[in-house]
C-alpha positions in Angstrom: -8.1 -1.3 7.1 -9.5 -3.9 5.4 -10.4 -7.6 6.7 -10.8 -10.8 4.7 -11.7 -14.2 6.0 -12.1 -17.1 4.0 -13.7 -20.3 4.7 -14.9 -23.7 3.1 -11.9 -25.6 2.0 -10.9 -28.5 2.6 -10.4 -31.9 1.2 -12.4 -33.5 -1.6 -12.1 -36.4 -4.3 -11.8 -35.6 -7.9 -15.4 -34.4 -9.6 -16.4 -32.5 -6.5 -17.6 -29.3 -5.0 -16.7 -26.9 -3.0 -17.8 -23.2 -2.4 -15.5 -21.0 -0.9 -16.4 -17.8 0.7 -14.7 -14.5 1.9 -16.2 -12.2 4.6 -15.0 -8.7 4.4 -14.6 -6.0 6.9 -15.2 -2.1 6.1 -18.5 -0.3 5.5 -17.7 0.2 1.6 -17.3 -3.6 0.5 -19.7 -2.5 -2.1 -16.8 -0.3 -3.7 -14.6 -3.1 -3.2 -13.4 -4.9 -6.7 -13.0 -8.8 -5.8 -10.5 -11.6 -6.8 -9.8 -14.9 -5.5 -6.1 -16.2 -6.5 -4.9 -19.5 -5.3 -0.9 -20.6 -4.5 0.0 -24.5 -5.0 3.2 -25.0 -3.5 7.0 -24.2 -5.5 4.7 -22.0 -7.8 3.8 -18.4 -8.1 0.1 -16.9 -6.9 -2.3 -16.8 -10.0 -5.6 -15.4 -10.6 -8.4 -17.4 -10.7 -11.2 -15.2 -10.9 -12.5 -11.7 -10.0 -15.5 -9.3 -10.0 -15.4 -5.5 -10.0 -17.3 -3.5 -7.6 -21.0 -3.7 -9.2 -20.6 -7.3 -10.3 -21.1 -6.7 -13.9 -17.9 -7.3 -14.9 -16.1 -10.9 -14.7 -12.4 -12.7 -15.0 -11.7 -16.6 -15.2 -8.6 -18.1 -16.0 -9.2 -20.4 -18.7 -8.3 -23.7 -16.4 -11.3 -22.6 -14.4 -13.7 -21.4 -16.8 -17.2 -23.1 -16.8 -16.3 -25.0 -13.7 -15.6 -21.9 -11.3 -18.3 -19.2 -10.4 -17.5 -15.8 -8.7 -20.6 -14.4 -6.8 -21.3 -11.5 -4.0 -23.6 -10.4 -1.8 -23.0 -6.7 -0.7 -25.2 -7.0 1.8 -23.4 -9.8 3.5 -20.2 -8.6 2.7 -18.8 -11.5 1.3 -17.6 -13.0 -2.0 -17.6 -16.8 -2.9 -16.3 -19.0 -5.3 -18.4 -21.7 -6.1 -16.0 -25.0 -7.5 -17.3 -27.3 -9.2 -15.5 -30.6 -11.4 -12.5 -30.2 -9.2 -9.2 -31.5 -10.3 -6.5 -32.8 -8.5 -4.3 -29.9 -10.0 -7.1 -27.2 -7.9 -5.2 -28.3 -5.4 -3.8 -25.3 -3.7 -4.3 -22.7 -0.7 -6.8 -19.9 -2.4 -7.1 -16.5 -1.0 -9.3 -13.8 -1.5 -8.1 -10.3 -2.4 -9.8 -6.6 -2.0 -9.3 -3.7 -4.1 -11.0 -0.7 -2.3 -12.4 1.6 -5.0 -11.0 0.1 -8.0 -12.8 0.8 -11.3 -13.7 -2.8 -13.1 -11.4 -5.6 -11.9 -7.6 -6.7 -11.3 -6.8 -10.0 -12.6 -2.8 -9.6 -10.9 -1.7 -9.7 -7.4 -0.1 -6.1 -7.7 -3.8 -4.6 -8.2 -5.0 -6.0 -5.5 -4.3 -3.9 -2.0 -5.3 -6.5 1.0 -5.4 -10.5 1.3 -6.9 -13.0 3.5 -5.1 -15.6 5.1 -6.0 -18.2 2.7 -7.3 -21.4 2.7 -6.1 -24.9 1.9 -8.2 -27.2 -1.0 -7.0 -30.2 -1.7 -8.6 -32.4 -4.6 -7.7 -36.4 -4.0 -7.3 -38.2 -7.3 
C-alpha cells in the first residue's frame, strides 16, 4: 500500500508562487511514475503534470507549461510541483498520484493506481 501526502497550498494573489509537495510511503518510490492532477469544482480531474520513475521523461498540460515544474527527490520520497505566475483559474484542489512500476509516465487518472487526499490552492484575482 501506497501513501501520499501533499502539502503547501493555500491562498495566494494573482502572479504568485507556490510549491507543492507529496511525501510518499513504500520503499520503492524510486519505481514509482509521478503525476500531480488538480479538480476545480463542477469539473472533471485533469492532468497537470507528471514524471516517470527515473525523471527523464516529463508531461505539462499546455495551460501550465513554462509556469509549472515537476521535480523529485528519491531520496526524500517526495514529488513537488513548483507554481509559478499563478492564475486565478489554478484555482483548484491538486492531488498527487502514484503509479508503482509504471514504464515512462500516465498523463490520465485511469493510469494512475493511488491518490493523496489533495490540497486546496486558491489564486485571488
Amino acid at each position: 500500500q501506497v501513501q501520499l501526502v501533499e502539502s503547501g497550498g493555500g491562498l495566494v494573489q494573482a502572479g504568485g508562487s507556490l510549491r507543492l509537495s507529496c511525501a510518499a510511503s513504500g520503499r520503492t518510490f524510486s519505481s514509482y511514475a509521478m503525476g500531480w492532477f488538480r479538480q476545480a469544482p463542477g469539473k472533471e480531474r485533469e492532468s497537470v503534470a507528471a514524471m516517470s520513475w527515473s525523471g527523464s521523461s516529463t508531461y505539462y498540460a499546455d495551460f501550465v507549461k513554462g509556469r509549472f515544474t515537476i521535480s523529485r527527490d528519491n531520496a526524500k520520497k517526495t514529488v513537488y510541483l513548483q507554481m509559478n505566475s499563478l492564475k486565478p483559474e489554478d484555482t483548484a484542489v491538486y492531488y498527487c498520484a502514484a503509479s508503482p512500476g509504471r514504464l515512462g509516465l500516465g498523463t490520465t487518472v485511469g493510469e494512475y493506481d493511488y491518490w493523496g487526499q489533495g490540497t486546496q490552492v486558491t489564486v485571488s484575482s
